[in-house]
VMD Tcl script that draws the C-alpha trace (Angstrom):
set ca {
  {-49.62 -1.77 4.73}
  {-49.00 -0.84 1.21}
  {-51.59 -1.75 -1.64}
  {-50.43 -3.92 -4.47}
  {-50.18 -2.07 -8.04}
  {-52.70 -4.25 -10.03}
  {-51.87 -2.09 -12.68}
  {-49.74 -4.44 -14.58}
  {-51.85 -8.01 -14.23}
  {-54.78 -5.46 -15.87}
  {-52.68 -4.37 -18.80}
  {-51.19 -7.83 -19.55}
  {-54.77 -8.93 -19.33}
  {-55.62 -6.13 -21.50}
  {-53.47 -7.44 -24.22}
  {-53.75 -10.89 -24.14}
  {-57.74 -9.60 -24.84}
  {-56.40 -7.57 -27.62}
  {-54.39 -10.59 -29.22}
  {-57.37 -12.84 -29.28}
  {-59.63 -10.23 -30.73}
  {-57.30 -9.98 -33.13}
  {-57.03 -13.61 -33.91}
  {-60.76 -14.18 -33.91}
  {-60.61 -11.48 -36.28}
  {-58.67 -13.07 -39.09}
  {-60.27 -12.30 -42.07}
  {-57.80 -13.93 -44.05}
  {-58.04 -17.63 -45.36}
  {-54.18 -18.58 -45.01}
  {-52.24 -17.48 -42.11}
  {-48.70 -18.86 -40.74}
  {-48.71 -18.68 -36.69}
  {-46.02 -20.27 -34.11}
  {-46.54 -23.64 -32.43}
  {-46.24 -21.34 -28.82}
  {-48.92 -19.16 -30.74}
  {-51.30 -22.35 -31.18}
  {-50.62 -23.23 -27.74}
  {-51.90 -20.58 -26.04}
  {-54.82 -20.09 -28.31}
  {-55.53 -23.48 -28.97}
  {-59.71 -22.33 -28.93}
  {-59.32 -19.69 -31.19}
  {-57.36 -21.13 -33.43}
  {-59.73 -23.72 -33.84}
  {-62.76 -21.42 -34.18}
  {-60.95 -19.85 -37.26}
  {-60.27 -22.71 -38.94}
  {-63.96 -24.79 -38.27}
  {-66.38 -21.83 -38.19}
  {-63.96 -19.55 -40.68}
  {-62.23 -22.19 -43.01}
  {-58.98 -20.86 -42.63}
  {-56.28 -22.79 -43.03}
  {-53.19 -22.26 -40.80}
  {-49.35 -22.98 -40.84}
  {-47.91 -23.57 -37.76}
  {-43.97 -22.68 -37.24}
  {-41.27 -23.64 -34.89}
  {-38.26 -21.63 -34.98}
  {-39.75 -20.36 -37.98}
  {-39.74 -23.08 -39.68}
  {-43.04 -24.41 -41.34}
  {-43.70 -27.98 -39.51}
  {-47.93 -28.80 -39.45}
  {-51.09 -27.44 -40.92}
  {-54.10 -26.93 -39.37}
  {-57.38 -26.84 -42.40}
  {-60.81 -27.52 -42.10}
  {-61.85 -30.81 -42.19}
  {-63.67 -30.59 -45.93}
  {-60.04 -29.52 -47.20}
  {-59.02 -32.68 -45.25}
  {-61.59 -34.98 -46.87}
  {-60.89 -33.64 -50.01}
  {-57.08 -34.80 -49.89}
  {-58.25 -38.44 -48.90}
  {-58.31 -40.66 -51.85}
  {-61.79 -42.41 -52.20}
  {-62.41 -45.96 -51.94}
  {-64.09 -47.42 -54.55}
  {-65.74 -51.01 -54.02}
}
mol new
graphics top color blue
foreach p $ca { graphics top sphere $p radius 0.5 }
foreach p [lrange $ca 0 end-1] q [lrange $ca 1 end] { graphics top cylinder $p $q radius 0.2 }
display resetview
C-alpha cells in the first residue's frame, strides 16, 4: 500500500496558523476585512476588537456593509437618557 502525502493538509495548516498570527497581530486600530474573513475568524476578530479596541469594517464584494467596535465606542454613540 502506498502512504498518503500529508504534506499538503500540514502546509494549509501551516498557513491558516500564519493568517491568524497575523490577525492577532494587528497593531492597527482601523482595519477593513471581508465578511468570509470574519467568518472564519470569528474568535480573533473578536479578541482584536475587545482586548485591542480595534475597530473593524467588514466588506462583501468589497463593499463596506457592518462595523465591528468595541463596546465603549458603542456606548459612546448611544444617546443618554436623562430622567
Amino acid at each position: 500500500m502506498k502512504k498518503a502525502n500529508r504534506a499538503p493538509a500540514r502546509d494549509k495548516r501551516d498557513q491558516r496558523s500564519q493568517k491568524l498570527a497575523r490577525l492577532l497581530g494587528g497593531g492597527e486600530r482601523s482595519s477593513t476585512i471581508s465578511a468570509a474573513e470574519l467568518r472564519h475568524n470569528s474568535a480573533a476578530m473578536l479578541s482584536r476588537v475587545a482586548i485591542g479596541g480595534e475597530r473593524l469594517t467588514i466588506t462583501r464584494n468589497r463593499k463596506a456593509v457592518a462595523a465591528l467596535i468595541p463596546i465603549s465606542d458603542f456606548q459612546s454613540l448611544k444617546p443618554s437618557a436623562k430622567r
